[in-house]
Backbone as CSV, one residue per row, in Angstrom:
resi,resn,N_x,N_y,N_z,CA_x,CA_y,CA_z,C_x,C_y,C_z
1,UNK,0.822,-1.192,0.000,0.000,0.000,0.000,0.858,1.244,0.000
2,UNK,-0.044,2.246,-0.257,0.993,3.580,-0.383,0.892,3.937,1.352
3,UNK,1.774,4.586,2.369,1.685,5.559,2.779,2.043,7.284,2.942
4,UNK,0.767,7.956,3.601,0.337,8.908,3.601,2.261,9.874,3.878
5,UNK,2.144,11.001,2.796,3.435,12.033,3.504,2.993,13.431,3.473
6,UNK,3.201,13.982,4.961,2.718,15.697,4.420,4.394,16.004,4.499
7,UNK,3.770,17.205,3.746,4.607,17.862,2.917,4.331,19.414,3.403
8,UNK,5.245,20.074,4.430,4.963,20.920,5.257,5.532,22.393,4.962
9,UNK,5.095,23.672,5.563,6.195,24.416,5.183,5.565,25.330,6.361
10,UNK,6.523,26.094,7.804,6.686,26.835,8.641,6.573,27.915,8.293
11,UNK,5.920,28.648,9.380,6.248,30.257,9.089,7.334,30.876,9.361
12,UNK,6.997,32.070,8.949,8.930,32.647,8.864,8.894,32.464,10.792
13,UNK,10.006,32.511,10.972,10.442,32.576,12.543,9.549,31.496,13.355
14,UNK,9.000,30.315,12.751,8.661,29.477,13.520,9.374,28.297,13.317
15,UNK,9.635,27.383,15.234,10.670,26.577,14.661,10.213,25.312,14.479
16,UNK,10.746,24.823,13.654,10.383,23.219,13.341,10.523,22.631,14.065
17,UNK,9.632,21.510,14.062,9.110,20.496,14.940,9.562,18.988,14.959
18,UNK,10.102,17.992,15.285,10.274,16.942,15.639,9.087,15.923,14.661
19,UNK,9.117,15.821,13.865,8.543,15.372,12.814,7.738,14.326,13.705
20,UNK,8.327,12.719,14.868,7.271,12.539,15.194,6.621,13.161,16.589
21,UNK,6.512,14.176,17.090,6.176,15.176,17.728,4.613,15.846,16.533
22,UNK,4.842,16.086,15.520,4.089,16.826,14.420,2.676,15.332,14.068
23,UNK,3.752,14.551,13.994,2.705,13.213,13.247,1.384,12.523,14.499
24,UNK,2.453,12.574,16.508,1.122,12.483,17.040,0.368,13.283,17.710
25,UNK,0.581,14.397,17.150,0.001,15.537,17.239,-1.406,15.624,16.402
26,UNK,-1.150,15.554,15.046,-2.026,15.379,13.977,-2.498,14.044,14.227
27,UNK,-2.174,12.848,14.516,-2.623,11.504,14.646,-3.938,11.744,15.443
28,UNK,-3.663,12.527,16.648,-4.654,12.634,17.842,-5.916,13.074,16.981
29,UNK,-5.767,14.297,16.473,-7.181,15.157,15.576,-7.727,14.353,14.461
30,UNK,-7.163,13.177,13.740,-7.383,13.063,12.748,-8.119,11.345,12.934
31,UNK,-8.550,11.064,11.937,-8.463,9.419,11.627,-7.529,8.821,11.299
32,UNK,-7.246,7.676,11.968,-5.815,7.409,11.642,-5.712,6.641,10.594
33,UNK,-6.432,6.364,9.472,-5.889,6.209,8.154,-5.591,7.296,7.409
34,UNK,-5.522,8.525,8.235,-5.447,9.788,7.289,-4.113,10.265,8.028
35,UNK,-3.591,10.047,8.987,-2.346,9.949,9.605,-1.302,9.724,8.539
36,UNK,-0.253,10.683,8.547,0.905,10.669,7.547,1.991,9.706,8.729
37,UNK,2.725,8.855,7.545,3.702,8.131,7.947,5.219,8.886,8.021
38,UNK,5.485,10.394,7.295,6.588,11.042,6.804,6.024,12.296,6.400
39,UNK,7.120,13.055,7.146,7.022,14.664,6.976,7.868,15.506,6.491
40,UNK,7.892,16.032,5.683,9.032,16.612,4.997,8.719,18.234,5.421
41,UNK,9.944,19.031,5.564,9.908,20.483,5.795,10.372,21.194,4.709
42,UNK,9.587,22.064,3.679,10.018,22.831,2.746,10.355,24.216,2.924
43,UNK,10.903,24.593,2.124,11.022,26.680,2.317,9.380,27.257,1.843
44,UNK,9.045,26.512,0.526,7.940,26.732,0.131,7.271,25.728,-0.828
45,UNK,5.768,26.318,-1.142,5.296,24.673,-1.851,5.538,26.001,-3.377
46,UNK,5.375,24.843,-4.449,5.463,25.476,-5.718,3.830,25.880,-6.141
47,UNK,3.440,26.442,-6.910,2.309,27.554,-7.147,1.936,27.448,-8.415
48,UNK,0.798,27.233,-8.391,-0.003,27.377,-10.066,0.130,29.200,-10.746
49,UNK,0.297,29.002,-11.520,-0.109,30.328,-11.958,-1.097,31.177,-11.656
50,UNK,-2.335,30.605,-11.144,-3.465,31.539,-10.432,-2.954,31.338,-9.019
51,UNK,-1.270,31.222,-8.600,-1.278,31.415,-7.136,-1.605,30.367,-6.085
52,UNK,-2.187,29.034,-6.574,-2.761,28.033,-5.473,-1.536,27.110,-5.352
53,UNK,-1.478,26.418,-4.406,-0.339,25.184,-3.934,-0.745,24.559,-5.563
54,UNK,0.565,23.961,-5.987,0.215,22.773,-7.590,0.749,21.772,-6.524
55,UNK,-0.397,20.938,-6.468,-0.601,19.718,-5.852,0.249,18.628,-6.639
56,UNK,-0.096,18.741,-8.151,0.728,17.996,-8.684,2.397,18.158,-8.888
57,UNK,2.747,19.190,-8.671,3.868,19.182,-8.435,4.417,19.243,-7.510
58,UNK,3.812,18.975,-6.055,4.465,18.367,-4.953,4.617,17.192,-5.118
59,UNK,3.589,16.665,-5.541,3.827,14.621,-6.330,5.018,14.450,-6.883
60,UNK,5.362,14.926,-7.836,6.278,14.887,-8.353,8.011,14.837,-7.838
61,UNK,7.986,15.945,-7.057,8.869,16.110,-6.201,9.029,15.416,-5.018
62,UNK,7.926,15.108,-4.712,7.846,14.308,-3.140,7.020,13.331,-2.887
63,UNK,6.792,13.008,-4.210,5.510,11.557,-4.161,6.402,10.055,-3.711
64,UNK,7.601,10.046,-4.287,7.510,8.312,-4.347,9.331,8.491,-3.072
65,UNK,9.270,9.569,-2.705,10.262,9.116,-1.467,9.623,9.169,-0.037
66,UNK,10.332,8.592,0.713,9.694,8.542,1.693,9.922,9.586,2.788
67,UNK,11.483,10.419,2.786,11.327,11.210,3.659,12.195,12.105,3.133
């Protein structure tokens, strides 16, 4: 099966988090088949031309590794 990876990005002057610190954090709020197995920390996500996160090109970049 695939598992779940977010793909994160901090605000300026906030400090990153302990990845699994972040995961049972989110584990607690969430369903845990929706629970990410791997968290990656970016500077920024890449942007469609009308400005929105390109979903598909986080896939791309960060779909088939694991961390």
């Amino acid at each position: 099966g695939e598992a779940i990876k977010a793909v994160c990005v901090c605000r300026p002057g906030a400090a990153v988090p302990a990845p699994a610190e972040l995961i049972e954090f989110v584990g607690a709020r969430i369903a845990r088949f929706k629970k990410p197995k791997h968290i990656v920390f970016i500077e920024q996500l890449p942007r469609t031309n009308a400005g929105l996160p390109d979903r598909q090109k986080v896939r791309e970049i960060h779909g088939d590794k694991p961390g």
